[in-house]
C-alpha positions as CSV (number, residue, x, y, z in Angstrom):
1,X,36.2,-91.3,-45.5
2,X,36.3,-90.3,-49.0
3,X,38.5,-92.7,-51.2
4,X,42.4,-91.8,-52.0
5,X,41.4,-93.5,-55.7
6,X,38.5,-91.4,-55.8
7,X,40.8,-88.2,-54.8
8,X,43.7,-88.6,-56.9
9,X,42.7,-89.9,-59.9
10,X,39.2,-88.6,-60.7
11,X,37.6,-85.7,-59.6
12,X,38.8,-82.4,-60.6
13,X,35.7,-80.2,-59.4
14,X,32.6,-79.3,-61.0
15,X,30.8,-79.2,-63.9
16,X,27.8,-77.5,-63.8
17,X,27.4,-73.7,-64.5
18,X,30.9,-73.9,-66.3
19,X,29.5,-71.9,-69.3
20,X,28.9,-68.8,-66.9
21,X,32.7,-68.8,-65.4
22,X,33.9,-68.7,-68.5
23,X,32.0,-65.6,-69.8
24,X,32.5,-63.9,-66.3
25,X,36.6,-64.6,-66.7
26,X,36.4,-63.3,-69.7
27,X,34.9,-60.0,-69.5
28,X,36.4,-59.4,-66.2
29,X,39.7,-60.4,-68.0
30,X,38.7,-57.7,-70.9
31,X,38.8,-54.8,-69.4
32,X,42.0,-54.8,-68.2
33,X,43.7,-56.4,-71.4
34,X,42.4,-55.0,-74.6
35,X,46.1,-53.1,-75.5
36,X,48.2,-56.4,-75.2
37,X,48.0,-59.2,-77.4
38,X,50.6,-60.9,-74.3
39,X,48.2,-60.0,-71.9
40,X,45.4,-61.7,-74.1
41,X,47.0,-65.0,-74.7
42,X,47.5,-64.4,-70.9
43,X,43.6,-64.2,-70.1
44,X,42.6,-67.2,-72.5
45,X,44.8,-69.3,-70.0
46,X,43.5,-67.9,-66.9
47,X,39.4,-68.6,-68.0
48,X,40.7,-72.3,-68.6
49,X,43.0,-72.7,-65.4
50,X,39.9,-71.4,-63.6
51,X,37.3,-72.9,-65.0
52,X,36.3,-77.2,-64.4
53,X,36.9,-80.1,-67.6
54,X,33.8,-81.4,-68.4
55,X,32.3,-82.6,-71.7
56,X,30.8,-80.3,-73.4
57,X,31.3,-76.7,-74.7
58,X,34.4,-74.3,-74.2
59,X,35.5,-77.0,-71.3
60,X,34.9,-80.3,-73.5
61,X,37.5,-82.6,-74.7
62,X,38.7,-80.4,-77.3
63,X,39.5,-78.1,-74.4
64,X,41.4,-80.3,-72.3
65,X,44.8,-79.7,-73.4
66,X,45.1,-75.9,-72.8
67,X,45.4,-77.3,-69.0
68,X,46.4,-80.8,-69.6
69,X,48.8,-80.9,-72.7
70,X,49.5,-84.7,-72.2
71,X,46.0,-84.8,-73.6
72,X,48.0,-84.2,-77.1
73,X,50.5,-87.3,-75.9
74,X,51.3,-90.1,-77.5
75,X,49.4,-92.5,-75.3
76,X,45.8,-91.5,-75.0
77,X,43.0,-93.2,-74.5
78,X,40.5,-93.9,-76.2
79,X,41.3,-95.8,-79.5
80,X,39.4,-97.4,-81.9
81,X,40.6,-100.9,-82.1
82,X,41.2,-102.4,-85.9
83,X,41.2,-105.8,-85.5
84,X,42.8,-106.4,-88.4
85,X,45.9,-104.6,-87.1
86,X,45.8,-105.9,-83.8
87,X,48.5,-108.3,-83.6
88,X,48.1,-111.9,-81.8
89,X,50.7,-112.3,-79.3
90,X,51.1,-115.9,-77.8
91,X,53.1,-114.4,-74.7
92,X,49.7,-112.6,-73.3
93,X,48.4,-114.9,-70.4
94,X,45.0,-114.8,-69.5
95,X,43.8,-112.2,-67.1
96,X,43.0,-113.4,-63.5
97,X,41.1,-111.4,-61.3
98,X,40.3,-112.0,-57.8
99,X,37.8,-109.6,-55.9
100,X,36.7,-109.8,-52.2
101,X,33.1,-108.3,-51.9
102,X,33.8,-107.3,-48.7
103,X,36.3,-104.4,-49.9
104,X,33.5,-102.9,-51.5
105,X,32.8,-99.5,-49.7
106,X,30.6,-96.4,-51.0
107,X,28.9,-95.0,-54.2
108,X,29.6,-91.1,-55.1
109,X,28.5,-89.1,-57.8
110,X,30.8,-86.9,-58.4
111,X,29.7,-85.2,-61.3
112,X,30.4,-86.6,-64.1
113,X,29.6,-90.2,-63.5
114,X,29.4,-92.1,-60.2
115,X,32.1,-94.6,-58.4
116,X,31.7,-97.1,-56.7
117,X,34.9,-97.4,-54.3
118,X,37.1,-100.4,-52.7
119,X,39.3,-100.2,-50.1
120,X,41.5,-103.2,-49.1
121,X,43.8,-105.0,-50.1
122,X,41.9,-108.5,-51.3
123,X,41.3,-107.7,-54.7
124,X,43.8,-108.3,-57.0
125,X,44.4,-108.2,-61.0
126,X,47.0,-110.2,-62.5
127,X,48.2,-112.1,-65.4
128,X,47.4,-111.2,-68.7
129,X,49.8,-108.3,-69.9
130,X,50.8,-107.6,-66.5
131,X,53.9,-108.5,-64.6
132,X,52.3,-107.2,-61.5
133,X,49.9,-107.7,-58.8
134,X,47.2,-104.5,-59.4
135,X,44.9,-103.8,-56.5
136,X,41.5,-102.8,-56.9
137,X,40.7,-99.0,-56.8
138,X,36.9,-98.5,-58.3
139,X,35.1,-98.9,-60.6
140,X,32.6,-96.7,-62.7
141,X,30.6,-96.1,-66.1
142,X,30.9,-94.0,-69.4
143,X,27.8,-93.2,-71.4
144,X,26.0,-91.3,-74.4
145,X,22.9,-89.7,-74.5
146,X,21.4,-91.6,-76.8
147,X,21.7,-95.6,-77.1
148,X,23.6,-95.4,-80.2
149,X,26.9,-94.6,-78.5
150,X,28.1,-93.9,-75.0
151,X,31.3,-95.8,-75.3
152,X,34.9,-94.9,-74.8
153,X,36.7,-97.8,-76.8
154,X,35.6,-98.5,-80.2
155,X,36.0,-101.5,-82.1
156,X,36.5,-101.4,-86.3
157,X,34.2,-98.0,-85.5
158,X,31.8,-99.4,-84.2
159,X,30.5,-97.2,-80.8
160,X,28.8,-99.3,-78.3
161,X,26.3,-97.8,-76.1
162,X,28.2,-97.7,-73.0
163,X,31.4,-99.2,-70.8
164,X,32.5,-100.1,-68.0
165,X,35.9,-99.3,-66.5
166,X,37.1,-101.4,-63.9
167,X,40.1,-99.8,-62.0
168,X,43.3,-101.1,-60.7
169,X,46.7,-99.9,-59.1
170,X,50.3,-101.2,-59.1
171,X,50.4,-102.4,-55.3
172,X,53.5,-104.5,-56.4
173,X,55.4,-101.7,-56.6
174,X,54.1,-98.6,-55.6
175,X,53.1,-98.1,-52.0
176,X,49.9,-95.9,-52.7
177,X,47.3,-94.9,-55.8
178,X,48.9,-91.5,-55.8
179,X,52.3,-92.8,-56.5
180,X,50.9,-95.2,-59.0
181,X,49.1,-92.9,-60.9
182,X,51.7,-91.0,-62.7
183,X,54.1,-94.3,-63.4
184,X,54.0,-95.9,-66.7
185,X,53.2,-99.1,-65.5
186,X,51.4,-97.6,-62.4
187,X,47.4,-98.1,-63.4
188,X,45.6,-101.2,-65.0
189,X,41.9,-100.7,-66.1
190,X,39.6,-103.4,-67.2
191,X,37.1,-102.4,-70.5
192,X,33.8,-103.8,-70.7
193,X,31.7,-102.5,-73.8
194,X,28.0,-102.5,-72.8
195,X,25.6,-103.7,-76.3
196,X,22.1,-102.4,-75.8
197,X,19.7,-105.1,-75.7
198,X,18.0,-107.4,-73.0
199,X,18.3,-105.9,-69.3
200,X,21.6,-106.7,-67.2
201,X,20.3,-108.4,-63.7
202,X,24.1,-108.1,-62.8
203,X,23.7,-104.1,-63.0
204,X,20.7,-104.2,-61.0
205,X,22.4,-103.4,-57.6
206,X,24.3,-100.8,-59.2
207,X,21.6,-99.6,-60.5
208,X,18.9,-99.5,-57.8
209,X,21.7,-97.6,-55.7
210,X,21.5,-94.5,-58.0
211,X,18.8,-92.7,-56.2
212,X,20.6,-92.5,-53.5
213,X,23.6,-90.9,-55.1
214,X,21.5,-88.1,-57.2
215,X,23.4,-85.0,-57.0
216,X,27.0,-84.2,-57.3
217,X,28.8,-84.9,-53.9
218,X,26.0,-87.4,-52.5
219,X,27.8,-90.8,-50.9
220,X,26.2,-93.7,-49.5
221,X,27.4,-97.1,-48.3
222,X,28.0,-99.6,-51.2
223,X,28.9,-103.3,-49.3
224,X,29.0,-107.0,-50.4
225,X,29.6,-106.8,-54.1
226,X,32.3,-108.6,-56.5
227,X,32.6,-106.6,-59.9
228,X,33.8,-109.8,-61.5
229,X,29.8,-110.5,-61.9
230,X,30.0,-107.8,-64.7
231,X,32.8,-109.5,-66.9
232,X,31.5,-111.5,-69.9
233,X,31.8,-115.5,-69.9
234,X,34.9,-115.1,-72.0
235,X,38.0,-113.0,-71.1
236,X,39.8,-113.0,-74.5
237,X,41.3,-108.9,-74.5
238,X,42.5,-106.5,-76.2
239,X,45.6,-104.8,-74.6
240,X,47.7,-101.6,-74.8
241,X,49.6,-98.3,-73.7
242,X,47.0,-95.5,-72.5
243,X,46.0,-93.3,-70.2
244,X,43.0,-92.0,-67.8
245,X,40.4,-91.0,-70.5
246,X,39.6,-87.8,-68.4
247,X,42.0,-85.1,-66.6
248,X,44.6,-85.3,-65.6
249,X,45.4,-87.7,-68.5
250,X,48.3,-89.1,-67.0
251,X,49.7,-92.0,-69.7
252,X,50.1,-94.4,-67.5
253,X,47.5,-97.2,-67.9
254,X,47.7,-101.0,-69.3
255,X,44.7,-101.5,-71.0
256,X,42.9,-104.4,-71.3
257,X,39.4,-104.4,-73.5
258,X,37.2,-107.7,-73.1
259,X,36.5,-108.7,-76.9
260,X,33.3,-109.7,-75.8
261,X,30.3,-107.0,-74.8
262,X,27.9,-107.6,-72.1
263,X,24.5,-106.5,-72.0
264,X,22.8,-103.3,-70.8
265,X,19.2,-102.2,-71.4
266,X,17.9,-98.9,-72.9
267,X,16.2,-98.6,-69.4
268,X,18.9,-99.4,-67.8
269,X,21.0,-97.0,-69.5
270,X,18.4,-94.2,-68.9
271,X,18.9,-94.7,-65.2
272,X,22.8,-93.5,-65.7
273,X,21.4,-90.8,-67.4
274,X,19.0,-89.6,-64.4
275,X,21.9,-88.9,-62.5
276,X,22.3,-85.0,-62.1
277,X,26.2,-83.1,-62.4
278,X,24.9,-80.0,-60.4
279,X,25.2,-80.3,-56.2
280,X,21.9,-80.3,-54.6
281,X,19.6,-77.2,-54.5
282,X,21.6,-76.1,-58.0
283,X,19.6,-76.2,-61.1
284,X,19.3,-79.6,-62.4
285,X,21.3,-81.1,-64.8
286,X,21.6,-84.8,-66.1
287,X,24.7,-86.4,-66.9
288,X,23.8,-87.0,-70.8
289,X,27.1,-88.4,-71.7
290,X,30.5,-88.9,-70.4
291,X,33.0,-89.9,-73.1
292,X,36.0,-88.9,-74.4
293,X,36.6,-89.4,-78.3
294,X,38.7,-91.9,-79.4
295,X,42.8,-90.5,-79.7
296,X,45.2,-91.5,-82.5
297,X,47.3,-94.0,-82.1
298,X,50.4,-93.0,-82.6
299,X,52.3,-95.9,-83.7
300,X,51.4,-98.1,-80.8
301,X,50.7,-101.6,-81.1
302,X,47.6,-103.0,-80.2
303,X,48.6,-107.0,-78.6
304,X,45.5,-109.1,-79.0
305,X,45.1,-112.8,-76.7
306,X,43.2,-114.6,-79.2
């Protein structure tokens, strides 16, 4: 059964052959609208309301907001975190997180990373900014194609070569994911930056399931794993008001960024990269990199626990 986190708050369809939809909609679109600069503007939205978000091209992140215009909010995610800004704030508690193995399900590619999916009701997030209990959803990867970057979050502008993004919903006060999502205070998601260096033995079951999740749409069973293995020693965060750093964008995630990075090799970050966008039998094509650039801030206040 294919996850209600994985359905609501992820996937919006493909991402391969994107490039050739949009030339198609557009000359198709052409021909009947050449006399009306209306009918144009009319077209341009069409070719983006049919065509999938991905990461590159005429559907990259600089794209998004012609069918997501929250993507222009004033609470998007990424940031790059100044630490000199970031204000100390004695109130934050420290996180405390909670995780039965046993909720741990399936891994999916779906196209532009892969998930791995929980679902019951045993792992918990609390504490730290939170004045709920948040249940875990899934969790999944971003990534560059190159070591040198691959993050989401930065820190004083510095990129980091890849991050984790632990997921979490309000089950204190919202009865599903797909109520949660669109709340304010509906979504909490975890940030581990990944620092390229010696190899992660913590990743390596992640990891060693990849082959069997190739191409876009490929599940298997993913059982008997606690994500809290992938937090660094020390749980000292960054925290504040964002969103889902893909579509649909919605502004409704707490944010808490783990000060400290754990480690990830340049092997190890290769296999993400092996992983293919297109469905199987489709031309191959390797998810090089899966992030979002950083978004202005906006006047928010980044709250820091130490």
């Amino acid at each position: 059964m294919k996850s209600k986190c994985f359905e609501l708050i992820q996937d919006c369809g493909s991402h391969n052959n994107t490039k050739k939809r949009f030339s198609r909609a557009a000359s198709e679109d052409g021909k009947h609208n050449r006399k009306s600069v209306f009918n144009k503007k009319k077209t341009k939205q069409k070719i983006m309301a049919n065509a999938d978000w991905g990461y590159d091209g005429q559907n990259g992140p600089d794209q998004w907001s012609k069918l997501y215009p929250i993507a222009n909010g004033n609470n998007q995610s990424p940031i790059d975190i100044k630490t000199s800004e970031a204000k100390h704030d004695t109130s934050l508690k420290p996180i405390s997180v909670s995780y039965n193995p046993a909720g741990a399900k399936e891994i999916i590619n779906v196209g532009h990373s892969f998930h791995v999916n929980f679902e019951n009701d045993k792992s918990v997030l609390k504490g730290g900014p939170l004045s709920d209990s948040y249940r875990l959803c899934q969790f999944h990867f971003h990534w560059g194609a190159t070591d040198t970057y691959g993050s989401e979050h930065l820190v004083d502008g510095v990129k980091y070569s890849a991050e984790l993004h632990i997921v979490h919903w309000n089950s204190a006060k919202y009865s599903s994911v797909g109520e949660a999502v669109s709340k304010p205070d509906g979504m909490a998601i975890i940030g581990v930056l990944m620092k390229v260096g010696q190899a992660n033995p913590k990743l390596q079951k992640v990891l060693d399931a990849l082959s069997g999740v190739k191409t876009k749409g490929k599940r298997a069973p993913f059982t008997d794993f606690d994500p809290s293995v992938l937090l660094p020693s020390s749980l000292d965060y960054w925290t504040y008001a964002g969103s889902l750093t893909h579509p649909p964008l919605h502004e409704s995630v707490t944010w808490i960024i783990c000060k400290e990075s754990i480690s990830v090799s340049s092997e190890q970050l290769a296999q993400f990269r092996s992983l293919l966008s297109n469905a199987e039998g489709d031309k191959s094509t390797p998810i090089q990199h899966n992030n979002r650039p950083p978004q202005p801030l906006k006047g928010r206040v980044v709250r820091a626990s130490f």
